[in-house]
N, C-alpha and C positions, 0 to 999 in steps of 0.2 A: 773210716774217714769221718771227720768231724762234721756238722752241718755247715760249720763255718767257710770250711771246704771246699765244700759241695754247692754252696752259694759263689763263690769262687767262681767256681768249674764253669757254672750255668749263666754268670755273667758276660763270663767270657765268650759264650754262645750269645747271647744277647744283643752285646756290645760288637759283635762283628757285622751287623746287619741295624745296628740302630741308625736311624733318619729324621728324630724328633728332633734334633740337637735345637732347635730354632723357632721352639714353641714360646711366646709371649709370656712373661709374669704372670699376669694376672690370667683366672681362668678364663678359659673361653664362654660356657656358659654362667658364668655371675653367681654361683653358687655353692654355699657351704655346705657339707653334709657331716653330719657327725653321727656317728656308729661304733656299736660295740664292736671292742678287738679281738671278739671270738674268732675264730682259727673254722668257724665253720662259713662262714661269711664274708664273702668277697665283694665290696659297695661294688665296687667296677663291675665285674660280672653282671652283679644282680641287678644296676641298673641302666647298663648301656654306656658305660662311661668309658673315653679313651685319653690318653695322656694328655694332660691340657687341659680337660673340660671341666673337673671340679678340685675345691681345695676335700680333701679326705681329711678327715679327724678324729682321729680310733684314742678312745681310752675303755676302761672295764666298766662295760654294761652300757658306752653310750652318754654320759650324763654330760648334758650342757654346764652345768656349774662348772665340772671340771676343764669344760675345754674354752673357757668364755675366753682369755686371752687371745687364742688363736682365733676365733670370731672374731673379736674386734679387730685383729690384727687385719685377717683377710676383706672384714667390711672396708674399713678405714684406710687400707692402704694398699691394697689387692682390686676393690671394686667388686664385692661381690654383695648380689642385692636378693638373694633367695637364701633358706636354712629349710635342710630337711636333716632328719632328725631318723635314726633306724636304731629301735630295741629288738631284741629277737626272744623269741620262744625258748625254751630247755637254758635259762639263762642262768649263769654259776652265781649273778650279781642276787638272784631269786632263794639261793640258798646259805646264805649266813645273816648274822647281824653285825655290826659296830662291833659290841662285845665280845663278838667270836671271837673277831680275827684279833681286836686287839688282845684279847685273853692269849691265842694260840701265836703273837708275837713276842708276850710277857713271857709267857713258856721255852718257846724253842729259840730268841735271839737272848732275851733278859731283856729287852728295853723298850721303851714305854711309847706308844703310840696312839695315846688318848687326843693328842693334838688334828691329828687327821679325820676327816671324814669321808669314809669310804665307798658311801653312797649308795649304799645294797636298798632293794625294793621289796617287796611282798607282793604288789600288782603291779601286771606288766603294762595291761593298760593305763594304768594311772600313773604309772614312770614316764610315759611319754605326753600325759596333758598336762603331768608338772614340770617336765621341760621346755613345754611348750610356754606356758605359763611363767616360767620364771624367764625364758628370751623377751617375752613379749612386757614383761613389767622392768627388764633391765635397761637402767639410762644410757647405759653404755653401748647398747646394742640399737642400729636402725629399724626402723617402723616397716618391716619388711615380710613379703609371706614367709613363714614359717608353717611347714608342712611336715607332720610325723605320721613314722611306720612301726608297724610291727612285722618286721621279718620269719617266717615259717622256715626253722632249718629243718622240720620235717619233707615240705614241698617246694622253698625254694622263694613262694610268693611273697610280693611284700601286700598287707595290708592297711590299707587306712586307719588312722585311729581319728574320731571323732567324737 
């Protein structure tokens, strides 16, 4: 069976006892989060969150640049007045450069992807004070707390970065 499938199957479990139908636009508590799409980290889980409460915004490794559209959107038009922010440890973004991936695109598609920035780190901690830093100097973005973590998918914890 496909996963595709199997998602199917499981929604159909889901959708038989769902009772949110009636939850508000805008989130309940007033805030963004943006977090790597690793597959080992679950924002809701890990931080108490249940339908309704926050907007989620997964791209690879986490990075505010890429997700600044959907900020504004949820500031501007959603009402959300907090940004936290979650990189995690054993991170895939931790292990290439620019050039890798565009080299191993040139290789295995043929075409050319120098236009993109793909936003790989070298330090984990400093991938989250320059997100922090590029929210907090963007016009486009509210003057609002902005708080980041570094998630442990060794233990689960998230940790402050400061």
């Amino acid at each position: 069976m496909s996963v595709a499938r199997e998602f199917e199957t499981a929604n159909k479990h889901y959708a038989a006892s769902f009772k949110k139908g009636d939850l508000p636009l805008p989130p309940a508590r007033k805030v963004a989060i943006v977090a790597c799409m690793d597959a080992r980290l679950d924002p809701a889980r890990a931080l108490g969150l249940e339908e309704g409460d926050a907007h989620v915004i997964r791209n690879a490794g986490g990075r505010v640049s890429d997700a600044l559209r959907s900020i504004v959107i949820s500031q501007q038009l959603l009402g959300t007045r907090e940004i936290i922010i979650v990189h995690h440890t054993d991170c895939g973004m931790l292990t290439f450069t620019d050039d890798d991936i565009r080299g191993k695109i040139r290789k295995e598609l043929n075409q050319d992807a120098d236009h993109i920035a793909f936003l790989p780190f070298t330090d984990l901690r400093q991938s989250v004070l320059d997100d922090i830093r590029f929210l907090k100097g963007s016009e486009l973005v509210l003057n609002v707390p902005v708080t980041g973590y570094k998630y442990e998918v060794e233990s689960g914890k998230i940790v402050k970065v400061e």
